[in-house]
C-alpha positions in Angstrom: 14.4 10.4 55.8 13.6 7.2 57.4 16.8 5.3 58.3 15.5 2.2 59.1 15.0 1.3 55.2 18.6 2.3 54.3 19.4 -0.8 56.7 16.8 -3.0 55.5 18.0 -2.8 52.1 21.4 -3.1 53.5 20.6 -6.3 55.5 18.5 -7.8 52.5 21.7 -7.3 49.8 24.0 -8.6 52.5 21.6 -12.0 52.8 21.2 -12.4 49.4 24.7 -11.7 48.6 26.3 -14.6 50.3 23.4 -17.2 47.7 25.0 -15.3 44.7 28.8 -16.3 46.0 27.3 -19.9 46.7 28.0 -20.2 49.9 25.0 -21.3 51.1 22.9 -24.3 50.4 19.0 -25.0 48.9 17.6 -25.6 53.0 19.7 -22.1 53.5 18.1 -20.4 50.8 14.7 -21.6 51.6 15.3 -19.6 54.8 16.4 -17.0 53.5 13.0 -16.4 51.6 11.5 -17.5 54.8 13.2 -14.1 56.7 12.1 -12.0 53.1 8.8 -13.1 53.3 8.6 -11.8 57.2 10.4 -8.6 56.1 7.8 -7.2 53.1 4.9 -8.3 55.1 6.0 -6.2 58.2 4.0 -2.6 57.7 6.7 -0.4 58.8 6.8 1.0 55.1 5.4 0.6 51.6 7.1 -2.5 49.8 6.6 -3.8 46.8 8.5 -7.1 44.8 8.7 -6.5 40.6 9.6 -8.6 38.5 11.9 -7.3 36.1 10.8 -9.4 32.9 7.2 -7.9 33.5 7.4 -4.5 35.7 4.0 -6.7 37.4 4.0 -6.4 40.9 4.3 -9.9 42.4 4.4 -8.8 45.9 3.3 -6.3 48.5 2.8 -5.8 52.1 -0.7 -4.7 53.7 0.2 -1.1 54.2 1.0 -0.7 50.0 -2.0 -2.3 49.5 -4.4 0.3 52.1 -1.8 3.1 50.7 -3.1 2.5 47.0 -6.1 1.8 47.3 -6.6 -1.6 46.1 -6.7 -5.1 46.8 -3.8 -7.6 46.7 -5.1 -9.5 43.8 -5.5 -5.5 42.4 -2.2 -4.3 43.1 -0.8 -7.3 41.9 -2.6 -7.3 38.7 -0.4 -3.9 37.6 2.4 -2.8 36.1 4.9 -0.5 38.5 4.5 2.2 35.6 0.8 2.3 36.1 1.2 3.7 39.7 3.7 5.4 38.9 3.5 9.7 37.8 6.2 9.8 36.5 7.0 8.0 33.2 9.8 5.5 33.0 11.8 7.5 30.9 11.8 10.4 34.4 11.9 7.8 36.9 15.7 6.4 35.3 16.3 10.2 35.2 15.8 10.8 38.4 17.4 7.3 39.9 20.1 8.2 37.7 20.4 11.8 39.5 19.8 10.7 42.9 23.1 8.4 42.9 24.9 11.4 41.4 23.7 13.4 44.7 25.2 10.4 46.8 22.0 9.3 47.8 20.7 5.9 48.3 17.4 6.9 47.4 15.0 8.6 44.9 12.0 10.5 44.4 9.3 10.3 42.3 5.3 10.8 42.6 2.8 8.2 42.3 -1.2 8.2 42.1 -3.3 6.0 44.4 -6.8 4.2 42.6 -8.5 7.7 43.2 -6.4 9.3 41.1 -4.4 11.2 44.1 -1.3 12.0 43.5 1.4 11.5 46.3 5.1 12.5 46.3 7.5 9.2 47.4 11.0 8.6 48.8 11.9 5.3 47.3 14.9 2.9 48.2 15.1 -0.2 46.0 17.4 -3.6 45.8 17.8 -6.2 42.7 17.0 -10.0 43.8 17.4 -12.9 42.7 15.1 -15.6 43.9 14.9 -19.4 42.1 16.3 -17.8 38.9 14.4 -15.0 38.9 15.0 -11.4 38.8 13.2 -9.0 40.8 13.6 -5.3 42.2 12.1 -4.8 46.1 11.1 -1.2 46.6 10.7 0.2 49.7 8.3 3.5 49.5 8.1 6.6 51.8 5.4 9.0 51.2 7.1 12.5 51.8 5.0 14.6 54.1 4.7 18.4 53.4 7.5 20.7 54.5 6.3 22.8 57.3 7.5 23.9 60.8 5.6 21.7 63.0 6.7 18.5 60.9 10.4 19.6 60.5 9.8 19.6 64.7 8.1 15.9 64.6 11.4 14.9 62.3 13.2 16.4 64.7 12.0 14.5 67.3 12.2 11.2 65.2 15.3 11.4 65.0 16.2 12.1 68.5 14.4 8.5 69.3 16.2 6.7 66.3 19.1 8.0 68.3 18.6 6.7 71.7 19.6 10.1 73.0 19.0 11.0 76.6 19.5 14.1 78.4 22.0 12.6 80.2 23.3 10.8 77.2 24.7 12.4 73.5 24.6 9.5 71.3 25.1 10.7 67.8 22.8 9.5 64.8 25.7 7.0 63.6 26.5 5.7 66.5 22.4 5.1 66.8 23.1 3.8 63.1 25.1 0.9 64.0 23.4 -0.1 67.0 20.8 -0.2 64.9 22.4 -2.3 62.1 23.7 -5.0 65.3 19.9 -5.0 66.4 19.0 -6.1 62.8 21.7 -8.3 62.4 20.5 -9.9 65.6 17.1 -10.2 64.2 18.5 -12.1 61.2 20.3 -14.5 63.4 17.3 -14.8 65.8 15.0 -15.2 62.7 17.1 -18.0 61.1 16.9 -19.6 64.1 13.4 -19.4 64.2 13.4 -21.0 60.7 15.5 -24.0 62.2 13.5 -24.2 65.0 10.3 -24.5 62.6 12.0 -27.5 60.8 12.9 -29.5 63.4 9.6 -29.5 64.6 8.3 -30.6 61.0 11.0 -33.2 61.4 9.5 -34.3 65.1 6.4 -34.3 63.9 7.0 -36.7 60.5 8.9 -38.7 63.1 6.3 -39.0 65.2 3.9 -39.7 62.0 6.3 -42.4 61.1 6.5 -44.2 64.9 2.8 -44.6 65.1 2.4 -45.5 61.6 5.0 -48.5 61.8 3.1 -49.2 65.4 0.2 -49.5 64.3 0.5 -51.2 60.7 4.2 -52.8 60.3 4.7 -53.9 63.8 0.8 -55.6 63.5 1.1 -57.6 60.5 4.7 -59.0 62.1 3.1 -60.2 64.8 0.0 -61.3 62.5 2.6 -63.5 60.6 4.4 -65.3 63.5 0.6 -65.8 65.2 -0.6 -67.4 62.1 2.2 -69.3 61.9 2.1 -70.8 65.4 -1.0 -71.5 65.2 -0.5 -74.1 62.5 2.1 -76.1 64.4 0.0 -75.6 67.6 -3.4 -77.1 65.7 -3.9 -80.6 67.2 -5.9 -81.3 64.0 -3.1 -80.8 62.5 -2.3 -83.8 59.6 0.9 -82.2 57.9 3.8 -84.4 57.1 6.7 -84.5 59.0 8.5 -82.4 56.6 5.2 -80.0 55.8 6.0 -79.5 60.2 9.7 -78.6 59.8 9.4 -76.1 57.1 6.3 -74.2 58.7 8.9 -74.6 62.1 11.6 -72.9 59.9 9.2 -69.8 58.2 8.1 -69.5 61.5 11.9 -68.8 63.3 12.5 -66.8 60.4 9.7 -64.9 61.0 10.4 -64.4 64.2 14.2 -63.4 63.2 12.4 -60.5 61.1 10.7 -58.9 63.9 13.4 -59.4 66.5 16.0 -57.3 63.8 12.5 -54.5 63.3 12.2 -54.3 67.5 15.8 -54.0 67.7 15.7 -51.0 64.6 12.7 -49.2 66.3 14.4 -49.3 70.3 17.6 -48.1 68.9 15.8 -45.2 66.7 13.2 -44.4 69.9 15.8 -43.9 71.8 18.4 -42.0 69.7 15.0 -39.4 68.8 15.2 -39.1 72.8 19.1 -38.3 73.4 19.2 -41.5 75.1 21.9 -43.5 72.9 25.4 -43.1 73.6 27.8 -42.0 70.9 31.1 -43.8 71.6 33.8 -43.4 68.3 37.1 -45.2 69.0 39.5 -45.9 66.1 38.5 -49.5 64.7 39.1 -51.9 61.9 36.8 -51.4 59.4 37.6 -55.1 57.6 36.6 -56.5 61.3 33.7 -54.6 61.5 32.6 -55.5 57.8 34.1 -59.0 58.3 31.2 -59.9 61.3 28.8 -58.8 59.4 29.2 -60.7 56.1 29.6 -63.8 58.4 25.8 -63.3 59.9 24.6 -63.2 56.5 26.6 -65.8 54.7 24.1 -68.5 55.4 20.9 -66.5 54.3 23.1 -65.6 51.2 24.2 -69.0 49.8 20.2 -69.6 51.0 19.2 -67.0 47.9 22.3 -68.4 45.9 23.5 -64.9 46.2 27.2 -64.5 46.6 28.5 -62.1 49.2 31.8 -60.4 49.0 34.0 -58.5 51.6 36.8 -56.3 49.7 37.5 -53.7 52.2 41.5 -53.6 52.9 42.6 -55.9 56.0 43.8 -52.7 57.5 41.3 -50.6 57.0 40.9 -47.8 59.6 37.8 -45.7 60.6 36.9 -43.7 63.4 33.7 -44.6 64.5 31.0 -46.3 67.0 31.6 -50.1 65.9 27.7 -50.7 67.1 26.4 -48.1 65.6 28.2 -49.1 62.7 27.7 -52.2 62.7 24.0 -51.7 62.4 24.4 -49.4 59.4 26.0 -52.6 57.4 23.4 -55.1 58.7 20.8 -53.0 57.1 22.5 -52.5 53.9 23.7 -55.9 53.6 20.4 -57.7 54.6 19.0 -54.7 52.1 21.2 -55.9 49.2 20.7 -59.6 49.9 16.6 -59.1 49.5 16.6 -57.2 46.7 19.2 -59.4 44.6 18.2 -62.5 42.6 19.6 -65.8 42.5 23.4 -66.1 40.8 23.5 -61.9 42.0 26.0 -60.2 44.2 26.7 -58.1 47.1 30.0 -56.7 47.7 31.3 -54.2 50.1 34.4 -52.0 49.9 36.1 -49.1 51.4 38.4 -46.1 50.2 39.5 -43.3 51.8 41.0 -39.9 50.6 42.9 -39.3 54.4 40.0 -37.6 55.7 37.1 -40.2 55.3 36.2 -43.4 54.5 34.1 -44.3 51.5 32.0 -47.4 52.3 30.1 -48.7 49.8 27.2 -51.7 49.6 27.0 -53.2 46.3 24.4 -55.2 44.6 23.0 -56.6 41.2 19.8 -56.6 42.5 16.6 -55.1 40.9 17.4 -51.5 40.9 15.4 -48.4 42.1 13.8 -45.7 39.8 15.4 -42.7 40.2 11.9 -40.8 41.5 12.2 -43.4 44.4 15.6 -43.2 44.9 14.9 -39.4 46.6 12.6 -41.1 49.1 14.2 -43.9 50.6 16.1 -41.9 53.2 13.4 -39.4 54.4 11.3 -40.1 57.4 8.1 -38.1 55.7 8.5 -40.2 53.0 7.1 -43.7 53.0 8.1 -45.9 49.8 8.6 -50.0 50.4 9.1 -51.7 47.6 8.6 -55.2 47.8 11.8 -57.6 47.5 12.5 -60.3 45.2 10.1 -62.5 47.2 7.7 -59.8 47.3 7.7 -59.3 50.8 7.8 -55.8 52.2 9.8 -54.1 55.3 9.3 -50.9 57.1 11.8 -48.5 55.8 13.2 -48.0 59.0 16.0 -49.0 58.9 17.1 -46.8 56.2 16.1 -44.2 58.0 18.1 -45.4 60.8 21.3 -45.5 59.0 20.8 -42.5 58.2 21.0 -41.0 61.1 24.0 -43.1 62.7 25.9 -42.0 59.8 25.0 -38.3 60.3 26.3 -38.6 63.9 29.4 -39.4 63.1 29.0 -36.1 61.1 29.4 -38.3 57.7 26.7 -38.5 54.1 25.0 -41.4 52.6 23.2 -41.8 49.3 22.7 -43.5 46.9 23.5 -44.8 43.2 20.8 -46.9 41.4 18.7 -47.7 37.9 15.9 -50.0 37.9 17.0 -53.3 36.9 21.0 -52.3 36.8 21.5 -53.1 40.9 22.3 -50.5 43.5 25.0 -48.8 45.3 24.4 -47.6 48.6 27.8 -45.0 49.9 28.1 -43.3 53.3 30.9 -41.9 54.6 33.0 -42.1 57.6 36.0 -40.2 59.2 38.9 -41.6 59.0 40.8 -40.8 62.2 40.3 -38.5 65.2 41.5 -35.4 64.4 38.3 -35.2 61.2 35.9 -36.2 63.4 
């Protein structure tokens, strides 16, 4: 019998185990499919995925397909009972007797698309993937009994061993080295499957930089020349007045692209390593405090009242720049996207382990389809602010990941028209960082 599909099977239940006990998450599970999809296609054996609803055939490797005789599409077309000899009635009969004999497998006999009829060892495992039920077979054909294949097995096993002449390793010791190698491979595969995301990751980042290069960054500058260019005209016959306030869109401007430059050095450089992380314990009311005093003249400028509840002693354990940029974001954020007579507030709870911060506003809202794409980097979605003007995105995206270095979450809570909430978590003290 061929071992090596015992610990397959073994290895698949195992991984898809731990999903049935929840202990893993969606991005887990997507990698777990990942390493099943690399397992059926490999052509050590016939495999084949049913679905249980239908008996179809769903999936297959190459060697099932050349072992049948038929296509994919073909094999994928039919019913397990239609390759099978035996009817379903004798294949439950003889699963039924085989685990009665102690054996983790059964056999059965099963006809190719000539009409060949070939006797089978079969192992098989119920899945569950998104939902859905399936079996996974895993198919030996069974070669004819004679003395120079008994001698071949022999010497099959001897390999599958690792025996030596020098060396008696028995067949369960060459079992469980065996089982180690394949958990290895499972561990080496996942991180393979990590591997391949982060570079999916660098590459949207990469997407992103030169996008915002080559389109945000432009129409910035485009603004502030255009600008300049009006106070610079000599022709120019503008009022006094006309002057000042072209003077004043023009700093403001220039404000805009200072904060973007100062976003997209600070993200450049924590994509290269090159940003130091520095957490010290700090007072979160201090931190919050600074920030709502930059805005408070742009605020009462939008007649939008700002707010700072968080607790005079509020304590977090964090890098105060870093965080520091987190709430200039947000705040600036809330302030655009809130209209006249609105509000921004922000507060902090904590349960003794971390720090709920929150950004308030009764701005315009997001939809909730939008919501899901604010804080992906592969995901561009600006919507334009009360004044119709629209940003880059970054520096959402930048929060984002200053608030995942200090190993916190941030989302957020929002209906269109009904304001938003924008949460991210901090640790509270040392020992939870």
């Amino acid at each position: 019998m061929n071992e090596f599909s015992a610990h397959e099977i073994k290895i698949i239940k195992n991984e898809f185990a731990k999903h049935a006990k929840g202990e893993y998450n969606t991005e887990q599970l997507s990698k777990t499919e990942k390493f099943f999809d690399r397992i059926i296609k490999n052509n050590n054996a016939i495999k084949l995925l049913v679905d249980v609803k239908t008996d179809k055939i769903v999936n297959s490797n190459k060697y099932a397909q050349e072992f049948y005789g038929y296509s994919e599409s073909e094999l994928h077309s039919k019913e397990i009972y239609e390759i099978n000899v035996l009817k379903e009635d004798e294949v439950k009969e003889e699963y039924v007797r085989s685990k009665e004999l102690g054996r983790d497998y059964f056999e059965s006999k099963q006809k190719n698309s000539k009409g060949e009829i070939k006797k089978v060892m079969i192992r098989s495992t119920a899945l569950s993937l998104k939902d859905d039920n399936f079996i996974y077979l895993i198919i030996h054909e069974l070669p004819e009994k004679d003395e120079a294949k008994v001698e071949d097995k022999k010497k099959e096993v001897s390999i599958f061993s690792l025996n030596s002449s020098k060396d008696e390793i028995t067949l369960d010791e060459g079992l469980g080295m065996l089982e180690q190698n394949a958990k290895d491979l499972v561990s080496l595969s996942n991180k393979l499957a990590e591997s391949e995301e982060k570079l999916k990751q660098l590459n949207a980042s990469k997407d992103r930089f030169f996008s915002i290069i080559s389109h945000d960054l432009k129409n910035s500058f485009f603004s502030i020349m255009g600008l300049s260019k009006i106070l610079a005209d000599p022709e120019n016959t503008d009022s006094k007045q006309k002057k000042m306030e072209t003077a004043q869109m023009l700093h403001e401007s220039s404000k805009k692209l200072y904060n973007f430059l100062e976003n997209l050095l600070s993200w450049a450089r924590l994509q290269r390593g090159e940003m130091e992380f520095n957490p010290t314990q700090c007072n979160l009311y201090e931190i919050v405090a600074e920030v709502i005093y930059l805005f408070k003249a742009k605020a009462k400028q939008n007649g939008v009242k700002l707010s700072n509840k968080v607790s005079l002693s509020q304590q977090v354990f964090c890098d105060q720049n870093m965080v520091n940029t987190i709430l200039r974001n947000l705040v600036s954020n809330a302030i655009n996207f809130t209209q006249a007579k609105g509000t921004v507030i922000v507060e902090a709870k904590n349960n003794g382990e971390e720090v709920f911060i929150s950004v308030t506003d009764s701005g315009i809202g997001i939809s909730e389809e939008n919501i899901n794409k604010l804080l992906q980097i592969d995901k561009k979605h600006i919507e334009p602010n009360i004044n119709g003007e629209k940003g880059t995105g970054l520096g959402l995206i930048l929060c984002k990941e200053f608030v995942e270095k200090h190993d916190g979450k941030i989302w957020v809570e929002s209906q269109e028209g009904e304001g938003s909430k924008f949460i991210f978590t901090l640790p509270y003290n040392l020992k939870t960082k």
